[in-house]
N, CA, C and O atoms as CSV, one atom per row, in Angstrom:
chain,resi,resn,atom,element,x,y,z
A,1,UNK,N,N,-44.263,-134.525,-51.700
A,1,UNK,CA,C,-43.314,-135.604,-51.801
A,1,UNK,C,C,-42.214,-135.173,-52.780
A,1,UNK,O,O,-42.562,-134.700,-53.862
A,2,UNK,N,N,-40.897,-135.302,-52.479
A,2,UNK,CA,C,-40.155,-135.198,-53.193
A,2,UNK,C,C,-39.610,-136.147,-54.280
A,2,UNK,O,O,-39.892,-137.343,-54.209
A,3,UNK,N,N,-38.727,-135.603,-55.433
A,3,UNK,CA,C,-38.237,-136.921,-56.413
A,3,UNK,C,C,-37.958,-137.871,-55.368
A,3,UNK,O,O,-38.735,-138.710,-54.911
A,4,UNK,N,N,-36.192,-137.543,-54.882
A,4,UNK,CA,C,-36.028,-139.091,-53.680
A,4,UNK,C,C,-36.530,-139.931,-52.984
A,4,UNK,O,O,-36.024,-140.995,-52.626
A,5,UNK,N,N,-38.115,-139.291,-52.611
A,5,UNK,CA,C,-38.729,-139.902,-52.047
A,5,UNK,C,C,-39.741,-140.994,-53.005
A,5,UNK,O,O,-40.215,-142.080,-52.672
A,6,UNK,N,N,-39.875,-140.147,-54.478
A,6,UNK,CA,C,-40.916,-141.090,-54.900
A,6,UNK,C,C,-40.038,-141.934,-55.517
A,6,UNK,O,O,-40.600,-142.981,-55.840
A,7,UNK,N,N,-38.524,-141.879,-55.899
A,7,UNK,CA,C,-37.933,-143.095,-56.391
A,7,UNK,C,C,-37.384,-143.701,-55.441
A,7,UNK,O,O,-36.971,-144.703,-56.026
A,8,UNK,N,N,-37.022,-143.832,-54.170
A,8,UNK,CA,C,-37.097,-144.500,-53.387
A,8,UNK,C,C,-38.568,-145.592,-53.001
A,8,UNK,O,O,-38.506,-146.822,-53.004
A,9,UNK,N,N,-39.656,-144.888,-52.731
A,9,UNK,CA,C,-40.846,-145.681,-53.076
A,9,UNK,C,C,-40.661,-146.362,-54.039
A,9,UNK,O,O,-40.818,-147.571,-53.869
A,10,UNK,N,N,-40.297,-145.922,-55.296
A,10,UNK,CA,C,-40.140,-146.990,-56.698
A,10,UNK,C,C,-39.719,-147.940,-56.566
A,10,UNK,O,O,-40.349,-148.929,-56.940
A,11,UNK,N,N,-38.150,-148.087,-55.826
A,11,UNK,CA,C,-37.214,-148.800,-55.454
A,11,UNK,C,C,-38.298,-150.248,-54.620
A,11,UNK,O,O,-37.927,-151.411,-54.776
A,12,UNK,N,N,-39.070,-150.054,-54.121
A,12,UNK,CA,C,-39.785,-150.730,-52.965
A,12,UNK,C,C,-40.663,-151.238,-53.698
A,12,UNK,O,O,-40.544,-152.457,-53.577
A,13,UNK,N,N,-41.341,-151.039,-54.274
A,13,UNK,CA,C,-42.228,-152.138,-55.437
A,13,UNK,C,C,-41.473,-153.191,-55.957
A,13,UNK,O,O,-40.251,-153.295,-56.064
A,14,UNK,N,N,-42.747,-154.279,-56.396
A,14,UNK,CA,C,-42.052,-155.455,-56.921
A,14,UNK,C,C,-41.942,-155.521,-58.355
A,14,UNK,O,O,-42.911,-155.190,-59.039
A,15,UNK,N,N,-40.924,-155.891,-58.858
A,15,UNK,CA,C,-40.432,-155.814,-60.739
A,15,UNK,C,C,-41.482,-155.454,-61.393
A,15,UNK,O,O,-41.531,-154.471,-62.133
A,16,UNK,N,N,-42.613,-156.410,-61.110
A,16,UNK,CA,C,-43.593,-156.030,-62.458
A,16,UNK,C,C,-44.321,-154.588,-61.763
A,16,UNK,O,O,-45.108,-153.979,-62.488
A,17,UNK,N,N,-44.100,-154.151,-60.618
A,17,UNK,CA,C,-45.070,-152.953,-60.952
A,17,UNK,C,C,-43.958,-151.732,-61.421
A,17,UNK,O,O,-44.185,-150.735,-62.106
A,18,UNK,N,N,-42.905,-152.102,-60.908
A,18,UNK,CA,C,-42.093,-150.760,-61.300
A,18,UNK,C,C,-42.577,-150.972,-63.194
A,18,UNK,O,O,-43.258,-150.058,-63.659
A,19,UNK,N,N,-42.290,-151.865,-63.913
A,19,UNK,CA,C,-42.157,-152.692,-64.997
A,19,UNK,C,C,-43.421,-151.631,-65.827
A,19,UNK,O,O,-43.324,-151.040,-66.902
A,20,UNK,N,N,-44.466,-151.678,-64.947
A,20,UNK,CA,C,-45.802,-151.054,-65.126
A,20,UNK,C,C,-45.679,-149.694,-64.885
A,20,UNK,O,O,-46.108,-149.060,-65.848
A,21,UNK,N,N,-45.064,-148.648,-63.555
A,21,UNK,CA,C,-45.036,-147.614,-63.724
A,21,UNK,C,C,-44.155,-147.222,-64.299
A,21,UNK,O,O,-44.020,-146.035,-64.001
A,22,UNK,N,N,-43.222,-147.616,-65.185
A,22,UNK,CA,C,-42.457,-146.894,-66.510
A,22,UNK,C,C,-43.259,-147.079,-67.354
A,22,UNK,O,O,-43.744,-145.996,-67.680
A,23,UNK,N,N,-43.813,-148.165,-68.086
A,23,UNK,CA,C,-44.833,-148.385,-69.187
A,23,UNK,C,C,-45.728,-146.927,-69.112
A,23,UNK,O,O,-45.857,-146.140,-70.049
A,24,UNK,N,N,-46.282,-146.788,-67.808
A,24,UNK,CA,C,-47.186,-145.583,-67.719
A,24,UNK,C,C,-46.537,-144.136,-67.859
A,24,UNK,O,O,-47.128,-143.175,-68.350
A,25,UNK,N,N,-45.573,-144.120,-67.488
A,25,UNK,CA,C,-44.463,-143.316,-67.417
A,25,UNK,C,C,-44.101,-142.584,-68.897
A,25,UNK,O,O,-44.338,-141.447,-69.305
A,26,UNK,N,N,-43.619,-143.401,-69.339
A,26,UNK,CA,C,-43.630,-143.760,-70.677
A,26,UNK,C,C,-44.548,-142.888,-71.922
A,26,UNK,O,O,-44.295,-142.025,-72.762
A,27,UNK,N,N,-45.527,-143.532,-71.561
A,27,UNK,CA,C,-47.016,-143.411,-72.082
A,27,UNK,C,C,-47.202,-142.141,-71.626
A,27,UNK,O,O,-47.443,-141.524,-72.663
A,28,UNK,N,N,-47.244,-141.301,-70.653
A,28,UNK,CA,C,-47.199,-140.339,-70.362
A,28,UNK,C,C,-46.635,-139.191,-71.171
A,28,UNK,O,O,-47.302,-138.170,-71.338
A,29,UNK,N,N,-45.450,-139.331,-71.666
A,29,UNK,CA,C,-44.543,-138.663,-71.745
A,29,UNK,C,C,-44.474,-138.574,-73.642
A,29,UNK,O,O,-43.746,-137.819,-74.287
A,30,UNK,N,N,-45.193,-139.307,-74.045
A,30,UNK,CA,C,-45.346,-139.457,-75.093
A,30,UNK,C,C,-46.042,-139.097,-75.971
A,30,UNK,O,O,-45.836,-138.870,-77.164
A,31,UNK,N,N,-47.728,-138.998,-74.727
A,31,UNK,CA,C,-48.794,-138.161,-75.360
A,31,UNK,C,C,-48.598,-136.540,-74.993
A,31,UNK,O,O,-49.166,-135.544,-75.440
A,32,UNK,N,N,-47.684,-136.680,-74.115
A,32,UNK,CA,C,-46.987,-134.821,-74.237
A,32,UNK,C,C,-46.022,-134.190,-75.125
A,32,UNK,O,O,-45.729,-132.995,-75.098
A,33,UNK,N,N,-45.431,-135.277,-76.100
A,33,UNK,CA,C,-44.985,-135.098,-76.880
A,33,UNK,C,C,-45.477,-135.233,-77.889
A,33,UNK,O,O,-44.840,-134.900,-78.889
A,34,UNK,N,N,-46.522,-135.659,-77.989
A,34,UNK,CA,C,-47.640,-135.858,-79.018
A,34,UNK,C,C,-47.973,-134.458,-79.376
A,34,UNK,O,O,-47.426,-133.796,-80.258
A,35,UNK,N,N,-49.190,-133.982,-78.379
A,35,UNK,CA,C,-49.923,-132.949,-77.989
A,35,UNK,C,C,-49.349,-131.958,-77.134
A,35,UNK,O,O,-49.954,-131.427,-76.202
A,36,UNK,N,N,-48.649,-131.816,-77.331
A,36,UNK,CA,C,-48.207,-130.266,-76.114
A,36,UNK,C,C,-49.319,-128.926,-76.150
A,36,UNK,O,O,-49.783,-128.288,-77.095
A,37,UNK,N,N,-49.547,-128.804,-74.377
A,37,UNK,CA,C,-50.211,-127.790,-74.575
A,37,UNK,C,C,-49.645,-126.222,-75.198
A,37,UNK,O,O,-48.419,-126.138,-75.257
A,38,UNK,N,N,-50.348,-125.126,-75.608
A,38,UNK,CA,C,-49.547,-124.304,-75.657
A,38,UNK,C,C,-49.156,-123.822,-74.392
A,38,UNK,O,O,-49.981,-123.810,-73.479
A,39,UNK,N,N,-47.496,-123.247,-74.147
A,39,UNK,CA,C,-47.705,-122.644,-72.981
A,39,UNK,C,C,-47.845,-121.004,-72.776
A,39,UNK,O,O,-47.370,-120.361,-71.839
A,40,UNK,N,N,-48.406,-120.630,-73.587
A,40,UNK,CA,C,-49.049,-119.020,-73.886
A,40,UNK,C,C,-49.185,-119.134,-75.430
A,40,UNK,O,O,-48.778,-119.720,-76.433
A,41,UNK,N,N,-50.339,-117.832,-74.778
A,41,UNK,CA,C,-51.077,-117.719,-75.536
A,41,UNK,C,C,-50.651,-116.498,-76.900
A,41,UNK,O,O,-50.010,-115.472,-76.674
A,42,UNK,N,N,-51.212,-116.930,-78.399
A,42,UNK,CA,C,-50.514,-116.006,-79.199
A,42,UNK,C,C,-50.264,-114.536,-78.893
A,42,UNK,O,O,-51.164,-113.845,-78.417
A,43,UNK,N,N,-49.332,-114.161,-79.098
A,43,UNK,CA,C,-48.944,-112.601,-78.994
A,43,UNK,C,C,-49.596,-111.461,-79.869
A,43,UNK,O,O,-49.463,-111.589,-81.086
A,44,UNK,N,N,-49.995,-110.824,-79.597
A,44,UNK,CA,C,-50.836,-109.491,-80.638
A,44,UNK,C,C,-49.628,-108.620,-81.470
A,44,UNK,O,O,-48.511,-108.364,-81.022
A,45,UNK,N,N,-50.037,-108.329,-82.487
A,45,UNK,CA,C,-48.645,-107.470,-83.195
A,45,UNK,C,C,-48.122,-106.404,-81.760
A,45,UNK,O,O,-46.982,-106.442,-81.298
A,46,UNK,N,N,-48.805,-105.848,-81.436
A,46,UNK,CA,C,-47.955,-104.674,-80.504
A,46,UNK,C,C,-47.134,-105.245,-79.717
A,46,UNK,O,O,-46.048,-104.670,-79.645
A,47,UNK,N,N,-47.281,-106.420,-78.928
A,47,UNK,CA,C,-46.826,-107.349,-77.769
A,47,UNK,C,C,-45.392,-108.282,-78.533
A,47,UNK,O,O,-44.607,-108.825,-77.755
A,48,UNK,N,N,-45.194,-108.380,-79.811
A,48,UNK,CA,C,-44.445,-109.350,-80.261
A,48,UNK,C,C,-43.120,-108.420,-81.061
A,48,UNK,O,O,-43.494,-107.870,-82.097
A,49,UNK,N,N,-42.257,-108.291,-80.842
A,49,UNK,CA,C,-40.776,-107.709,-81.194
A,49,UNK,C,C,-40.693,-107.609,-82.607
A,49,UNK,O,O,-40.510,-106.642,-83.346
A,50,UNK,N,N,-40.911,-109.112,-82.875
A,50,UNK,CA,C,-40.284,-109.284,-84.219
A,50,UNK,C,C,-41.257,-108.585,-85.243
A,50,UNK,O,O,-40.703,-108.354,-86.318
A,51,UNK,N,N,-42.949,-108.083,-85.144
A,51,UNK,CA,C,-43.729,-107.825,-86.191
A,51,UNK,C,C,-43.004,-106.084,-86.539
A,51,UNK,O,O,-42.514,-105.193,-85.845
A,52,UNK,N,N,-43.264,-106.268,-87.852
A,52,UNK,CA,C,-42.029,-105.208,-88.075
A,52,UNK,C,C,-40.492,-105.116,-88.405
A,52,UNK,O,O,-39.906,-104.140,-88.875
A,53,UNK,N,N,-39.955,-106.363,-88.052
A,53,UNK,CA,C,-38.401,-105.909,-87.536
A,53,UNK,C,C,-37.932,-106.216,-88.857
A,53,UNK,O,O,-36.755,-106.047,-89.176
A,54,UNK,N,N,-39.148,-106.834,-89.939
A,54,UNK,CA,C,-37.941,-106.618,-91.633
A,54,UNK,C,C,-38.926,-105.937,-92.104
A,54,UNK,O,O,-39.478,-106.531,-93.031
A,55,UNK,N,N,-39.625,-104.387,-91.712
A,55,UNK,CA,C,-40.549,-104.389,-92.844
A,55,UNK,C,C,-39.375,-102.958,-93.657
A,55,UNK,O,O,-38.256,-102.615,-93.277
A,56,UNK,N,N,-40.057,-102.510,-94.630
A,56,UNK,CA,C,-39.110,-101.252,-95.282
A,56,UNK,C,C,-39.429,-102.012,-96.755
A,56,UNK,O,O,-40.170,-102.878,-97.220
A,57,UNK,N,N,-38.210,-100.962,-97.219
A,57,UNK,CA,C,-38.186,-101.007,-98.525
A,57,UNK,C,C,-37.971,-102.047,-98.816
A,57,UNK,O,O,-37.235,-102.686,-98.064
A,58,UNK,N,N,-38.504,-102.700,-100.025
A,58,UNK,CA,C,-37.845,-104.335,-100.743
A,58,UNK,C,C,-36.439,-103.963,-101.480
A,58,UNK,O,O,-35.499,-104.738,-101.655
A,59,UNK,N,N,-36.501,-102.880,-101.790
A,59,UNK,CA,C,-35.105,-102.611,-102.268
A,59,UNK,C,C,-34.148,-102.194,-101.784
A,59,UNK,O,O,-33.498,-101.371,-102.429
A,60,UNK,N,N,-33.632,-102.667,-100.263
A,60,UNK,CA,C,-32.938,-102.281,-99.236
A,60,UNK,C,C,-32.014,-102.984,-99.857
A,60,UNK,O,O,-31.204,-102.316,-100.500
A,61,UNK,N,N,-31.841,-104.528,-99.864
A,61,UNK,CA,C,-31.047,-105.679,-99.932
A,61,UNK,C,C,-30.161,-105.063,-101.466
A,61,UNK,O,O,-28.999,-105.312,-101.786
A,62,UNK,N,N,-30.989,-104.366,-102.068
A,62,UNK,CA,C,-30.207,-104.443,-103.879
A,62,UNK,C,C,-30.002,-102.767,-103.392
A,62,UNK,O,O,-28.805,-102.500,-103.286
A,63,UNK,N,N,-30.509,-102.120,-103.219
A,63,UNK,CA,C,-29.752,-100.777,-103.930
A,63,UNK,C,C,-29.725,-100.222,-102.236
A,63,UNK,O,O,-30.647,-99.557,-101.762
A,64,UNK,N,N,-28.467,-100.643,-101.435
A,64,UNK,CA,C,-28.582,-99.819,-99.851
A,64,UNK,C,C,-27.994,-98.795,-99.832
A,64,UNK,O,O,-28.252,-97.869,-99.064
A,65,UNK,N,N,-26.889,-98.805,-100.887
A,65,UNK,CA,C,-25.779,-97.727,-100.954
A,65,UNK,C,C,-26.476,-96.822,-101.605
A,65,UNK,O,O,-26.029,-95.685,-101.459
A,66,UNK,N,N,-27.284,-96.899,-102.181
A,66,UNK,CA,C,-28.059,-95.875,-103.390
A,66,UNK,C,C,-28.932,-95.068,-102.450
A,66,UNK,O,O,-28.710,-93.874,-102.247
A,67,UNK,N,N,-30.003,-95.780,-101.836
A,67,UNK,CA,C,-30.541,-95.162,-100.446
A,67,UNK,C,C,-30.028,-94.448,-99.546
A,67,UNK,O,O,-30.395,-93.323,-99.206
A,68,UNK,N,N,-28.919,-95.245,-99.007
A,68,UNK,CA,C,-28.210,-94.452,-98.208
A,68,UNK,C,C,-27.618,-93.035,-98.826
A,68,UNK,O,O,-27.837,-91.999,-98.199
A,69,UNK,N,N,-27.069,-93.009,-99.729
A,69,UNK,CA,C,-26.964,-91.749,-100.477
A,69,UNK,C,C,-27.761,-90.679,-100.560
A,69,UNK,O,O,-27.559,-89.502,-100.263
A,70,UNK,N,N,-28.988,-91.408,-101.139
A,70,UNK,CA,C,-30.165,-89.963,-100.397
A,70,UNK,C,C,-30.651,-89.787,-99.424
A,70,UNK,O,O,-31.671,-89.100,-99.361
A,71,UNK,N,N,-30.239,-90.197,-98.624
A,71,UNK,CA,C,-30.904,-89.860,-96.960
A,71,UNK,C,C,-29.866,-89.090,-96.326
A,71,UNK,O,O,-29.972,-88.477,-95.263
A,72,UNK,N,N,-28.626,-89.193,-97.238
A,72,UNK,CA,C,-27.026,-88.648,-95.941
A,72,UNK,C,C,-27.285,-86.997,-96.431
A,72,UNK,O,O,-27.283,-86.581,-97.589
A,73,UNK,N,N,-27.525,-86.135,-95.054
A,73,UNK,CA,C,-27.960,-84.644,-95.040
A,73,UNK,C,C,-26.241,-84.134,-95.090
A,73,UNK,O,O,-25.229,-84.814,-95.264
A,74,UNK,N,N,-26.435,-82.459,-94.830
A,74,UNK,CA,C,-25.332,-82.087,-93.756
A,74,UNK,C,C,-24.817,-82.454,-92.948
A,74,UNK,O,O,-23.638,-82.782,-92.809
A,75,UNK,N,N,-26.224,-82.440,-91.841
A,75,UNK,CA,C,-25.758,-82.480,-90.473
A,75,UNK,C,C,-25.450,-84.312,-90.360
A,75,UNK,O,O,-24.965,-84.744,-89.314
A,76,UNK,N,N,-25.741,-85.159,-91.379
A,76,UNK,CA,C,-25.863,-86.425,-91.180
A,76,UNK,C,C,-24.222,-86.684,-90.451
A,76,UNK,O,O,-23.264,-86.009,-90.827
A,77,UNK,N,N,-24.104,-87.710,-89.424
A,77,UNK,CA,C,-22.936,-88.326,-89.255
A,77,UNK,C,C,-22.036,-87.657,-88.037
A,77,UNK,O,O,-22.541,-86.706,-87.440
A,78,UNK,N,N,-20.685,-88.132,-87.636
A,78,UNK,CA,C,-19.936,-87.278,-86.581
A,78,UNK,C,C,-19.591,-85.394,-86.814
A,78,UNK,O,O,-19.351,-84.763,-87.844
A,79,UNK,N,N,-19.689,-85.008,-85.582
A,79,UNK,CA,C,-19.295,-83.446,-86.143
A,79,UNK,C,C,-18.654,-83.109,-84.932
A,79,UNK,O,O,-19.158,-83.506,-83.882
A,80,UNK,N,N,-17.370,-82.274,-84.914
A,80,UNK,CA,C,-16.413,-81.782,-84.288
A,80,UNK,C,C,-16.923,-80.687,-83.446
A,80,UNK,O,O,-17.506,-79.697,-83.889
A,81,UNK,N,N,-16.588,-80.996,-81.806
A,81,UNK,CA,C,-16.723,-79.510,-81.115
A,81,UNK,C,C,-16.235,-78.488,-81.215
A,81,UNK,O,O,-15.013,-78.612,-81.297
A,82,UNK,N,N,-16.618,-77.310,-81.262
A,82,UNK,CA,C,-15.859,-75.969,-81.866
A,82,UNK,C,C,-15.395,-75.631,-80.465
A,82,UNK,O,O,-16.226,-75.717,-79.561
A,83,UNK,N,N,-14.106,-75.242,-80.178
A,83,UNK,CA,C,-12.861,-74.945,-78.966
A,83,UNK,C,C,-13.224,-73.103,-79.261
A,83,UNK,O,O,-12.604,-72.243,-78.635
């Protein structure tokens, strides 16, 4: 059965039952907002993106330029094709 069809049926009831299937309606919609199921199930570290994605040094945020300084090699960065 489709929506149109079941609110058309709706349409065809008398006041107090429509009156009644919103009340239920209602009520419905409420204890799913109550309780929602989960809709999956927790993710395992390997399966989930984010585990990891701030780990590192704590002293990234305060000294980056300082870090970055000792990590920049020679070869670090752009380098020109030789013609």
């Amino acid at each position: 059965m489709t929506i149109r069809e079941l609110l058309e049926a709706a349409q065809e009831l008398s006041q107090r039952d429509r009156i009644r299937l919103a009340s239920e309606l209602m009520q419905l919609v409420a204890r799913e907002l109550e309780d929602p199921e989960p809709t999956s199930s927790p993710s395992t570290p390997s399966e989930d993106p984010f585990v990891g994605l701030f780990s590192g040094s704590a002293e990234l945020a305060t000294q980056a330029e300082e870090i970055r300084q000792q990590e920049l090699q020679t070869s670090s960065g752009f380098t020109w094709k030789a013609y």
